[in-house]
N, C-alpha and C positions, 0 to 999 in steps of 0.2 A: 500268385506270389508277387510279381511284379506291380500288380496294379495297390496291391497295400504299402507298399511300400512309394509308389505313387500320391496315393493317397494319405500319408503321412508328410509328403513333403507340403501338402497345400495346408492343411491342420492349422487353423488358427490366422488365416490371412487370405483374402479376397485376392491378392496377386501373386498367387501362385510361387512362385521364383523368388516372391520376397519377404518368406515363410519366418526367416530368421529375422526382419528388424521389426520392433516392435510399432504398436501405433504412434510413435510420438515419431520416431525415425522415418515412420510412413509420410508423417505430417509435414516433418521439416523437408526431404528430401520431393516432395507437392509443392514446397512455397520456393525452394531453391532453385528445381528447373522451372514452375512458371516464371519467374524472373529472369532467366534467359530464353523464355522462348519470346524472342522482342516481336514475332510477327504475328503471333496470338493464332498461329497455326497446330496448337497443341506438341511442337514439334523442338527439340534444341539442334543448333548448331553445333557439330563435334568439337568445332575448333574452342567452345568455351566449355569443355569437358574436366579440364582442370581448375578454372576458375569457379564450376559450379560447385566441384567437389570442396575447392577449399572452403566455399562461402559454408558451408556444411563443418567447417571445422576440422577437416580430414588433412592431412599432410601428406599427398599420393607424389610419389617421384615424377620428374620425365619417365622415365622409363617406363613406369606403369599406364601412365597416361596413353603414352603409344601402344602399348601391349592391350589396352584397353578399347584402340581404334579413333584415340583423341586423333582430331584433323590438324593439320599443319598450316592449311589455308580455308580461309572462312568461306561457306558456302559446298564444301565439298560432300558432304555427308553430316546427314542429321539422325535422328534418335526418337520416339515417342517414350514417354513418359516413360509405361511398362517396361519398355530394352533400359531406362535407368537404371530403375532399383535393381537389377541383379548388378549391375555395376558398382552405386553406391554401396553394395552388401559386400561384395568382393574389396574394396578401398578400406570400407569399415572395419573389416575383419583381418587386413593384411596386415603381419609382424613383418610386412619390409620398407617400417618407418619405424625411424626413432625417441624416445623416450627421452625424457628430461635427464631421468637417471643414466640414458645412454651416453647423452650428451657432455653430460660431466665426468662422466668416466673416460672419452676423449681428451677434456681437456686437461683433466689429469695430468696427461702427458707430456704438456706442456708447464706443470705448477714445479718451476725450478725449486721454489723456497719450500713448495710444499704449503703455503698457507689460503689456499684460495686464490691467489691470482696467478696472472698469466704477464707476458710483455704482450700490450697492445697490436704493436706490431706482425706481431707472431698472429694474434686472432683474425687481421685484415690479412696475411697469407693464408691463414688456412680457410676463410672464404669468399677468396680471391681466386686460390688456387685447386683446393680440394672437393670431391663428388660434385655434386651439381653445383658447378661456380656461379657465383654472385657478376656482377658488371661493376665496376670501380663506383658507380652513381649508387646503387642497391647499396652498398657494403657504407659507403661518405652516411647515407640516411640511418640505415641499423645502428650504426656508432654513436652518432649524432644522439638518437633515439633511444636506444637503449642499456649503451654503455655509462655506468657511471665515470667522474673525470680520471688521466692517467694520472698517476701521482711523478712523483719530481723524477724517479726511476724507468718511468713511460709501462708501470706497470698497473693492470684494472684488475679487481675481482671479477669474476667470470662467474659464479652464481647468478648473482643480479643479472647478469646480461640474459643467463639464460632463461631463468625467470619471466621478464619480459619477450622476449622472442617466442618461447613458446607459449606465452600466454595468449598471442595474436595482437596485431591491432586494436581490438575494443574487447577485451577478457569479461566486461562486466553483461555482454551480448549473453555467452554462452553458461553464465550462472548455474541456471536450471536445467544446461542441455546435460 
């Protein structure tokens, strides 16, 4: 009994443990860690376990990162390819990131008039101050970057912002992902 159901988790995938993503996710999540394995040792460094994942389009907290065995200091602990993907598939699959629709139901909270915006101000406290805080230099660039202008009120629509933010850096990369 044990071994069929063993045998179902390999079903459809050469790597075992990474039975659940499909060949494209096979593919990208091959081109993401070779490009951090800088020593061409087949091997990544833990410490860029969150930066692989985001290059993957993933949005993995600290928290998970750490929960996952990301390293704190470069050189501590590495990874072969295979210990990836059950990684990437666990990130992938995790409901402990949030959604566009999450995100605006936050800021909800803050739409005094109700019409779509917020006070600027209020959106550099809330990620200045709030879950995984920003650095004043992070927050000066996202604004700069993705906030449309404050009006005479010091107030932005906040759609747009999110829009951009969760679309990444270059949105037009992940088209076909």
């Amino acid at each position: 009994m044990a071994s069929e159901h063993r045998g179902s988790e390999h079903r459809g995938s050469i790597f075992g443990k990474s039975a659940e993503l499909s060949n494209k996710d096979i593919e990208r999540a091959k081109f993401a860690f070779d490009i951090y394995d800088f020593e061409g040792k087949a091997r990544m460094d833990m410490f860029y376990l969150g930066d692989c994942l985001r290059g993957l389009n993933l949005n993995p907290t600290l928290k998970m990162i750490e929960k996952l065995g990301g390293a704190k200091k470069k050189g501590e602990k590495y990874i072969k390819l295979e210990e990836f993907f059950p990684l990437y598939r666990e990130v992938k699959n995790s409901k402990d990131q949030g959604s566009f629709e999450d995100f605006i139901e936050c800021l909800k909270l803050y739409d005094k008039q109700e019409n779509g915006t917020m006070m600027l101000g209020e959106l550099e406290h809330i990620l200045l101050s709030l879950g995984e805080k920003l650095e004043r230099e992070e927050v000066d660039i996202l604004i700069k970057e993705c906030c449309d202008p404050e009006d005479d009120d010091g107030f932005i629509p906040y759609e747009p912002f999110l829009r951009r933010v969760c679309a990444g850096p270059h949105p037009e990369m992940y088209e076909d992902w």
